[in-house]
Backbone as a chain_set.jsonl record, in Angstrom:
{"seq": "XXXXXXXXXXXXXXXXXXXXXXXXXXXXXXXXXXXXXXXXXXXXXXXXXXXXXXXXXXXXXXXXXXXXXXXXXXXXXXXXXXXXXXXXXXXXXXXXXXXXXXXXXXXXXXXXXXXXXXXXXXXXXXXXXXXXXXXXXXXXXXXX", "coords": {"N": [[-68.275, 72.666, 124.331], [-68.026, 72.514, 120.99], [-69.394, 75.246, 118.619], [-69.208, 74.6, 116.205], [-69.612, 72.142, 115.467], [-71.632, 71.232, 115.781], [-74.213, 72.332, 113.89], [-74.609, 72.13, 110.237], [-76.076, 74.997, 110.223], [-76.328, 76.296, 112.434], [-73.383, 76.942, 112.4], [-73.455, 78.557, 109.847], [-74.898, 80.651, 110.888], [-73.045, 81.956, 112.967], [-71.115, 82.618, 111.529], [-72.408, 84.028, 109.391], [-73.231, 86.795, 111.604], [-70.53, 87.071, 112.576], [-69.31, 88.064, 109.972], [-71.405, 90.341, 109.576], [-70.593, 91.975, 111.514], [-67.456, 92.426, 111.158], [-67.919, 93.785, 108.168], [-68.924, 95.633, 109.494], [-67.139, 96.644, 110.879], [-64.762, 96.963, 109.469], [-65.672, 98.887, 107.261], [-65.527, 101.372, 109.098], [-63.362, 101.657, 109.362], [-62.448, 101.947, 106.607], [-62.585, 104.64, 106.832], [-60.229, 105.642, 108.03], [-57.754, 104.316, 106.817], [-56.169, 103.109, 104.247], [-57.605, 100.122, 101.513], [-55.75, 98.082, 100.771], [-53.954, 98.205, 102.897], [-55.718, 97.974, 105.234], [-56.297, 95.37, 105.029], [-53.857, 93.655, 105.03], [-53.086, 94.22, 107.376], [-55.335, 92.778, 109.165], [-55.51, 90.015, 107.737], [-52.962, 89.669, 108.502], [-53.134, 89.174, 111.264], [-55.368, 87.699, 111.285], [-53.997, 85.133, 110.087], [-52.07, 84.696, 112.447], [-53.909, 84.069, 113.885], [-55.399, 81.628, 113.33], [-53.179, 79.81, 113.056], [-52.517, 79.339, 115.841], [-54.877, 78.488, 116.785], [-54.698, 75.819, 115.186], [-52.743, 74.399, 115.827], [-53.004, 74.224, 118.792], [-55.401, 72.675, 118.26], [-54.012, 70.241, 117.062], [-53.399, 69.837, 114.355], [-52.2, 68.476, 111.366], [-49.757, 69.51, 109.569], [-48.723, 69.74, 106.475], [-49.589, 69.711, 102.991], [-50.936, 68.256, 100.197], [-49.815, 67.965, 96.603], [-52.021, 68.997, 94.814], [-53.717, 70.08, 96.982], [-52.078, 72.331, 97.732], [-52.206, 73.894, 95.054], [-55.102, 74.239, 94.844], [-55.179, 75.71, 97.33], [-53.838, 77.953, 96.203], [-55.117, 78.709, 94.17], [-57.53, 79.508, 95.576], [-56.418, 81.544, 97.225], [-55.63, 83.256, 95.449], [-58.338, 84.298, 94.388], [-59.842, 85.14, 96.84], [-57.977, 87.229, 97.447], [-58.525, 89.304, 95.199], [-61.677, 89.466, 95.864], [-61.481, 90.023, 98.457], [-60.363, 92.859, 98.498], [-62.188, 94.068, 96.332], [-64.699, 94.026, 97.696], [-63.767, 95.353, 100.16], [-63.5, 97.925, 99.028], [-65.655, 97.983, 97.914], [-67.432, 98.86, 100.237], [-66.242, 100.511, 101.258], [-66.907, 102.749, 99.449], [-69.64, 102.718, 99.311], [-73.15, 103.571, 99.742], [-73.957, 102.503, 102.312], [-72.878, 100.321, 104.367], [-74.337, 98.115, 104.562], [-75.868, 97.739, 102.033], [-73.487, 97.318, 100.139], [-72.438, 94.386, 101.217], [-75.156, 92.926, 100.876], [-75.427, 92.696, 98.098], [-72.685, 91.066, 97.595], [-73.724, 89.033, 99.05], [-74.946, 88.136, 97.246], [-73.052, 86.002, 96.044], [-74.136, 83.598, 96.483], [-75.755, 82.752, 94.367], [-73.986, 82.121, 92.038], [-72.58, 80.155, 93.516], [-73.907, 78.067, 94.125], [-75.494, 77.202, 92.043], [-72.866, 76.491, 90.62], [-71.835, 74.876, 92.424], [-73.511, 72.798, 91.511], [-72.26, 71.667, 89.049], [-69.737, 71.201, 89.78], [-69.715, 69.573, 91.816], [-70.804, 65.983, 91.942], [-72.486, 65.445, 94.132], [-74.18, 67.248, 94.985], [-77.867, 68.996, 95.625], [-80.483, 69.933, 94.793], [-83.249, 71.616, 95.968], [-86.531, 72.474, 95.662], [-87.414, 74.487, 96.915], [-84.972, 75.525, 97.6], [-84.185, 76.57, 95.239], [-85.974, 78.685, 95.155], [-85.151, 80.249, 96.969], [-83.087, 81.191, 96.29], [-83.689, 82.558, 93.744], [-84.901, 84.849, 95.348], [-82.813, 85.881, 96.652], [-81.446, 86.849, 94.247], [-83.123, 88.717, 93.181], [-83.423, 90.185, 95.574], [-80.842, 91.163, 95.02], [-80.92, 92.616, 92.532], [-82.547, 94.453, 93.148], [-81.642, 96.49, 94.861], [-79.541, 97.523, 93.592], [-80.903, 98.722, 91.362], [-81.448, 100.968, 92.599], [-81.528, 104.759, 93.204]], "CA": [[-68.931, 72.26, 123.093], [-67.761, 73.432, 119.638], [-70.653, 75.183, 117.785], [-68.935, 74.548, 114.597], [-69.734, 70.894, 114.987], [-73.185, 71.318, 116.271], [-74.867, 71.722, 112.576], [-74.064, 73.766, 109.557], [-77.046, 76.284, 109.832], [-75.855, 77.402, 113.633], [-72.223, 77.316, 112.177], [-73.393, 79.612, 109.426], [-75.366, 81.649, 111.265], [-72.287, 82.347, 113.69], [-70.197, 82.945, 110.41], [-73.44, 85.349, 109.084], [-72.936, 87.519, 112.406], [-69.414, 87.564, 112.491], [-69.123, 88.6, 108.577], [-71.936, 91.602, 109.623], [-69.42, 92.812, 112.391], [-66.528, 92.512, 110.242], [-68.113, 94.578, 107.519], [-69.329, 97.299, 110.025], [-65.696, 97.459, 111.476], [-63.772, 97.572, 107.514], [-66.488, 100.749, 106.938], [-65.166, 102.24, 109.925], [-61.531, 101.364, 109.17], [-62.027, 102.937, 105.453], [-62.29, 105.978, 107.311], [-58.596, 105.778, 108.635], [-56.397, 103.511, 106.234], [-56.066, 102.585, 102.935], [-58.071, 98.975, 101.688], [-54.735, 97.46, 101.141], [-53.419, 98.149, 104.245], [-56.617, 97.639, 106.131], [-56.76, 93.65, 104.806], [-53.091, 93.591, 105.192], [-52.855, 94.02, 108.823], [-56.353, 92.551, 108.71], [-55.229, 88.731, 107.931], [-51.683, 88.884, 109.23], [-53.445, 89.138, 112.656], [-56.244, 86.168, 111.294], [-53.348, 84.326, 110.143], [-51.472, 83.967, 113.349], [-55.137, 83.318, 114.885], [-55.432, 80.247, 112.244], [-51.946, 79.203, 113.381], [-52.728, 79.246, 116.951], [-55.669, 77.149, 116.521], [-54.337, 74.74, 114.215], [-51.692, 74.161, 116.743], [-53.776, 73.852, 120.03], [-56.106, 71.594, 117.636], [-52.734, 69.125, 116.894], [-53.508, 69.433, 112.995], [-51.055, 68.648, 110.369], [-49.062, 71.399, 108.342], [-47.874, 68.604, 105.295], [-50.2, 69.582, 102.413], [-50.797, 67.117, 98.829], [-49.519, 68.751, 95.609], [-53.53, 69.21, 94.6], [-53.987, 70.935, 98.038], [-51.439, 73.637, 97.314], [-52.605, 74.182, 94.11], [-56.277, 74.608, 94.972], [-54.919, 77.286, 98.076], [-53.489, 79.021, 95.444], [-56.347, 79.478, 93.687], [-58.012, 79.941, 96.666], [-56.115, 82.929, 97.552], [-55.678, 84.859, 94.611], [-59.603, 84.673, 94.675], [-59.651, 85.8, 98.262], [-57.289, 88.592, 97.362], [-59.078, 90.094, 94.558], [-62.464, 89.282, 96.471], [-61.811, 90.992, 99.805], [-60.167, 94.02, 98.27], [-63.249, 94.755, 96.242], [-65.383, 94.074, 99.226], [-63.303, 96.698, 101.281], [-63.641, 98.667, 98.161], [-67.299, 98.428, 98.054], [-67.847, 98.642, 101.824], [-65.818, 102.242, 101.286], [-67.843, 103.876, 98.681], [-71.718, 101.938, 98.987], [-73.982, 104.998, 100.509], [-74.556, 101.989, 103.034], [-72.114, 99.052, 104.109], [-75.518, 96.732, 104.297], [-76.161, 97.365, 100.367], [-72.622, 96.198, 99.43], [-72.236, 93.566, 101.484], [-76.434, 92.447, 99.862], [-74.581, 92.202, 96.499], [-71.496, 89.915, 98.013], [-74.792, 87.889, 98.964], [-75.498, 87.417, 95.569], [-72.676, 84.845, 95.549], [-75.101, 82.427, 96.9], [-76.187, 82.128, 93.167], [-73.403, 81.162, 91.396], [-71.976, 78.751, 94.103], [-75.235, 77.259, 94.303], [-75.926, 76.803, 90.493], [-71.393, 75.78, 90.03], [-71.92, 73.538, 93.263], [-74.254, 71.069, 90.767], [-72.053, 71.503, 88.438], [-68.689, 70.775, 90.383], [-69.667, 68.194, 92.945], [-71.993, 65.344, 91.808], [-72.952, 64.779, 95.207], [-74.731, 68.258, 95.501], [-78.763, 69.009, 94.873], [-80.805, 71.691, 95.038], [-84.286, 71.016, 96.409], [-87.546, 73.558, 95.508], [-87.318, 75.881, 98.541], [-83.025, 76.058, 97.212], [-84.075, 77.861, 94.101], [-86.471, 79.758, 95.364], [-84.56, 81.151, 98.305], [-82.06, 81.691, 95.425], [-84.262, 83.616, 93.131], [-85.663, 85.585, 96.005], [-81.912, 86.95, 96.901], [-81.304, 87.623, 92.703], [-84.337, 89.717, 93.471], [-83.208, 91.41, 95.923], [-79.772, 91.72, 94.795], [-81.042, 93.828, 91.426], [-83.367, 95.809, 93.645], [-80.401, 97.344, 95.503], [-78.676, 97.848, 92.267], [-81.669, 99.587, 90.689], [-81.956, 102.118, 93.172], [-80.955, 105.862, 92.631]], "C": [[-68.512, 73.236, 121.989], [-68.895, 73.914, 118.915], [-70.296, 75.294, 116.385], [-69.064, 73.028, 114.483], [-70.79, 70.385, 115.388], [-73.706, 70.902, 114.965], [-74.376, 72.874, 111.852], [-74.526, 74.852, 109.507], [-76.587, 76.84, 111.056], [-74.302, 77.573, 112.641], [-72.109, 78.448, 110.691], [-74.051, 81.023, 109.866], [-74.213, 82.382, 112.636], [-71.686, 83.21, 112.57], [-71.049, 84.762, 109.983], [-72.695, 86.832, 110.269], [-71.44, 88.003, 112.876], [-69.09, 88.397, 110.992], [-69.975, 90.401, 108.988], [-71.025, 92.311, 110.558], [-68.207, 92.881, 111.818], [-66.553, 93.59, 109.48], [-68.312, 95.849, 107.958], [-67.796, 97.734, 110.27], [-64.532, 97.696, 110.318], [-64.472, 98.669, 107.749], [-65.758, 101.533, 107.536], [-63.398, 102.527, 110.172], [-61.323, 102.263, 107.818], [-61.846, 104.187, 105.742], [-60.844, 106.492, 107.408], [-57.489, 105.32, 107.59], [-56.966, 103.303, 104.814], [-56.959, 101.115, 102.834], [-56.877, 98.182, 101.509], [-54.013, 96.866, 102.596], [-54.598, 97.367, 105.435], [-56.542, 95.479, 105.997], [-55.292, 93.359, 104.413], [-52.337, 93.531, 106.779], [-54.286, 93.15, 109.488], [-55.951, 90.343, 109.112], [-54.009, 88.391, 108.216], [-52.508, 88.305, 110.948], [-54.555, 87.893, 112.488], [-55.11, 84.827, 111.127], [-52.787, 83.855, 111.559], [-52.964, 83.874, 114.33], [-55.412, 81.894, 114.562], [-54.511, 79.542, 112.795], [-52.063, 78.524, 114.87], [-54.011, 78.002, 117.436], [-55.749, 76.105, 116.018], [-53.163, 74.269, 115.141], [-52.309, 73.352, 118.083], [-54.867, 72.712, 119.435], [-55.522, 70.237, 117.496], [-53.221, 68.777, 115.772], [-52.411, 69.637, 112.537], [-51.158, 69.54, 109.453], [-49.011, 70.846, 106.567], [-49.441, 69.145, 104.352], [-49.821, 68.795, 100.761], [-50.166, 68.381, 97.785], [-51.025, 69.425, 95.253], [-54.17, 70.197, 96.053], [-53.509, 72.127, 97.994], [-51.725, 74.428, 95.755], [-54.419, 74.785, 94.146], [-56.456, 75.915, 96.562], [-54.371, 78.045, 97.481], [-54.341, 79.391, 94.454], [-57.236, 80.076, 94.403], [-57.735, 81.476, 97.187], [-56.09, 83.861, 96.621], [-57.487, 85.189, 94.04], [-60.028, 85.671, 95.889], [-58.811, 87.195, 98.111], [-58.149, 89.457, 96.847], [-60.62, 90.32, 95.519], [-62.585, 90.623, 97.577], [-61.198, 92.472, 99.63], [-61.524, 94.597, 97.357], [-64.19, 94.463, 97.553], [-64.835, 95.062, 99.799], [-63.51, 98.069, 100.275], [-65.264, 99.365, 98.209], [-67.977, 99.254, 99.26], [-67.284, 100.729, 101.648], [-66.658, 103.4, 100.674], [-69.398, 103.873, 98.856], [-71.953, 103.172, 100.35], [-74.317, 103.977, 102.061], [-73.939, 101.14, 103.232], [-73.474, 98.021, 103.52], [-75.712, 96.89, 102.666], [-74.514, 96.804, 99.466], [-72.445, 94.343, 99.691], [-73.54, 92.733, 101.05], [-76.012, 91.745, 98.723], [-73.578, 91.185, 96.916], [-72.378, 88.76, 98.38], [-75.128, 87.169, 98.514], [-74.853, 86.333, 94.76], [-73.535, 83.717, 95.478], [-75.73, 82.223, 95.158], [-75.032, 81.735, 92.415], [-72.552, 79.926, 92.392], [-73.087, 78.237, 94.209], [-75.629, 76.488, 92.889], [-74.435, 75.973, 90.094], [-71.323, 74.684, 90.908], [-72.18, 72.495, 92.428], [-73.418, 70.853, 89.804], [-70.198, 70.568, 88.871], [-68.674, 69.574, 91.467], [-71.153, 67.382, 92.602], [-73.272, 65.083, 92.517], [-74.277, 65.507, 96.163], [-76.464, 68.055, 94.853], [-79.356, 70.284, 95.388], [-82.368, 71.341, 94.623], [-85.229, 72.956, 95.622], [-87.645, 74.97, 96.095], [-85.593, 76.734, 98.396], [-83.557, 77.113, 96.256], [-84.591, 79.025, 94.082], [-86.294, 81.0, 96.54], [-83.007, 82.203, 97.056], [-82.486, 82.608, 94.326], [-84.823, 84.847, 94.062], [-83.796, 86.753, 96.383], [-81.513, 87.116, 95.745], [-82.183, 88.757, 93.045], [-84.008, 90.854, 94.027], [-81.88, 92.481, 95.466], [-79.768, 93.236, 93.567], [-82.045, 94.679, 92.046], [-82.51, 96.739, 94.352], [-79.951, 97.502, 94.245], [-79.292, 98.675, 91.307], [-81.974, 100.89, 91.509], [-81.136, 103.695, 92.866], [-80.202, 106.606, 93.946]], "O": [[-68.616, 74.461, 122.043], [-69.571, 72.992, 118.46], [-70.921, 75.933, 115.539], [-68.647, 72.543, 113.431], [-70.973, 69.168, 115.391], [-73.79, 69.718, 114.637], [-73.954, 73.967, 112.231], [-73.923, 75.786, 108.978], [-76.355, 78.042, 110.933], [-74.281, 78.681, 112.104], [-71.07, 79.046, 110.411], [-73.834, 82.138, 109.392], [-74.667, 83.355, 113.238], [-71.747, 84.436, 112.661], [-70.678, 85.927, 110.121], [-71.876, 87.657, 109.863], [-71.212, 89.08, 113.427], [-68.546, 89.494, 111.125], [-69.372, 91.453, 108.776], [-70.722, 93.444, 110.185], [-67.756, 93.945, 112.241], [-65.687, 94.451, 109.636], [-68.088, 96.895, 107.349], [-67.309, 98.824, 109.97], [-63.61, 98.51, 110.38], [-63.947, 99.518, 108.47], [-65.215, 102.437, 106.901], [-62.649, 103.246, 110.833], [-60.416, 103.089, 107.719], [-61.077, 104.895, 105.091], [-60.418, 107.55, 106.944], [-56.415, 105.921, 107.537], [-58.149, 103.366, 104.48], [-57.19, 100.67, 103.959], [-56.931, 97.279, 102.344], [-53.712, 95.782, 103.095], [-54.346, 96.465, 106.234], [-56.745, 94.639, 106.874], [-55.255, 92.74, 103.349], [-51.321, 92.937, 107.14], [-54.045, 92.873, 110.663], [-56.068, 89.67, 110.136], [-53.671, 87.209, 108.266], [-52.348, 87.225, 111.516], [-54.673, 87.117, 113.436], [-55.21, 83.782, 111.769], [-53.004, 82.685, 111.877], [-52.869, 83.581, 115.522], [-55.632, 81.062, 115.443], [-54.912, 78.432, 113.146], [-51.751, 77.348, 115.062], [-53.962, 77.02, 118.177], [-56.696, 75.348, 116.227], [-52.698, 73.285, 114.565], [-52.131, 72.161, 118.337], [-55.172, 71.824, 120.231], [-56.18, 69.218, 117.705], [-53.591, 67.606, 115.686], [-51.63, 70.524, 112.88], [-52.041, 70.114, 108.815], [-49.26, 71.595, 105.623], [-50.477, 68.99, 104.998], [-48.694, 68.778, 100.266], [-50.074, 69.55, 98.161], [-51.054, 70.626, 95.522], [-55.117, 70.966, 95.887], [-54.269, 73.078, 98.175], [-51.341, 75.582, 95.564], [-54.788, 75.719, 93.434], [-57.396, 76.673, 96.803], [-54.228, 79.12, 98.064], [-54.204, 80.488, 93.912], [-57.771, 81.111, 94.006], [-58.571, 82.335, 97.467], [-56.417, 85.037, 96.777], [-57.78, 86.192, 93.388], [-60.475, 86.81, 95.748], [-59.158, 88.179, 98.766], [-58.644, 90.331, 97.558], [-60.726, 91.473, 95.938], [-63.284, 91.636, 97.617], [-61.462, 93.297, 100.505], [-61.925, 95.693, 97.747], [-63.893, 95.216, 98.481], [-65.678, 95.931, 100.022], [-63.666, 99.175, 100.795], [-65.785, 100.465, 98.398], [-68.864, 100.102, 99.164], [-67.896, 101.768, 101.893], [-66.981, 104.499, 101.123], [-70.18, 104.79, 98.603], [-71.315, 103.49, 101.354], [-74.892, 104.586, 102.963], [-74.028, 100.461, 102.208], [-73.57, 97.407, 102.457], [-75.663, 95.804, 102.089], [-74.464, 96.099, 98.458], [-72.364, 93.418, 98.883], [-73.181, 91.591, 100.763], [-76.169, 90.56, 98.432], [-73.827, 90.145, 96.306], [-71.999, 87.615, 98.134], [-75.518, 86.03, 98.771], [-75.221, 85.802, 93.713], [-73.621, 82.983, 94.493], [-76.24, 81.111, 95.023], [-75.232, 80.578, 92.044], [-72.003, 78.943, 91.893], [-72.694, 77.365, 94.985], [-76.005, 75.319, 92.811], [-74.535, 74.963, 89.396], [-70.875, 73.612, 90.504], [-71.496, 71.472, 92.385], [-73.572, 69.711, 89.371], [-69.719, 69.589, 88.299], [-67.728, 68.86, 91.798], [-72.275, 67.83, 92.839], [-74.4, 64.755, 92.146], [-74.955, 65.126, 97.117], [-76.655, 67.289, 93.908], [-78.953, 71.229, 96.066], [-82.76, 70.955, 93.522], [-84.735, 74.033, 95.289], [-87.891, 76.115, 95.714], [-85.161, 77.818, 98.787], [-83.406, 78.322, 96.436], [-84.231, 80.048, 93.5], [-86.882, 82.036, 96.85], [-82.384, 83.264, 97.108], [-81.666, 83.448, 93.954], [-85.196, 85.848, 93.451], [-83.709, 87.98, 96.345], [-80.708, 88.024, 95.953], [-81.622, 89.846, 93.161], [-84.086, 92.007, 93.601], [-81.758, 93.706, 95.47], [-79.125, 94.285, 93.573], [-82.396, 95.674, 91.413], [-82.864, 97.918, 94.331], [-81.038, 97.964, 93.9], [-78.623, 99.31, 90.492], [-82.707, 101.767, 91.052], [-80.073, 103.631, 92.247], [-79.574, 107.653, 93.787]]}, "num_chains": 1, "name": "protein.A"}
């Protein structure tokens, strides 16, 4: 059984727990290497994991013009992205308070979702799960 096709809340809560082990093992990598390097050897080794699974899966390689264009935005997001992240993760007195703030995406993809996909909504319990991590996000950010 795949638990990525179970439901999306186990398949983010796998994602959640892999992202917190991730972040502990960058911290412990800033120790040793550069953040370049670290997320340079980093996703060559995810890439040929991607490859390997996209293979044994029997998915097609052939992408649209609009597909390559939106992985290239994709990545030079992802670039800048995970180098501050390894950035943060290096200096924050605490990985858990950077990676809090990287949390804090959950508000603008949540608020650009309605604005980018018609199809999206955002129920009572959405906003207020979404004001509650703003909350916390500037309480880590106010601290001394």
């Amino acid at each position: 059984m795949d638990i990525f096709k179970i439901n999306w809340f186990l398949a983010a809560v796998a994602g959640m727990l892999s992202f917190a082990c991730m972040a502990l093992t960058l911290k412990k990598l800033t120790y040793l290497l550069s953040s370049p390097i670290i997320l340079l050897y980093v996703f060559a080794v995810t890439t040929l994991l991607y490859l390997v699974l996209s293979v044994k899966r029997g998915l097609e390689f052939g992408l649209s013009l609009q597909a390559v264009g939106l992985i290239g935005l994709s990545s030079l997001f992802a670039f800048i992205g995970n180098l501050a992240d390894t950035e943060a993760l290096r200096l924050a007195p605490n990985p858990g308070y950077a990676s809090a703030v990287k949390a804090g995406q959950i508000i603008v993809i949540t608020f650009a979702a309605l604005l980018l996909f018609p199809d999206q909504k955002l129920s009572l319990q959405g906003v207020f799960g979404v004001i509650l991590v703003f909350s916390g996000v500037i309480i880590i950010a106010l601290q001394r």
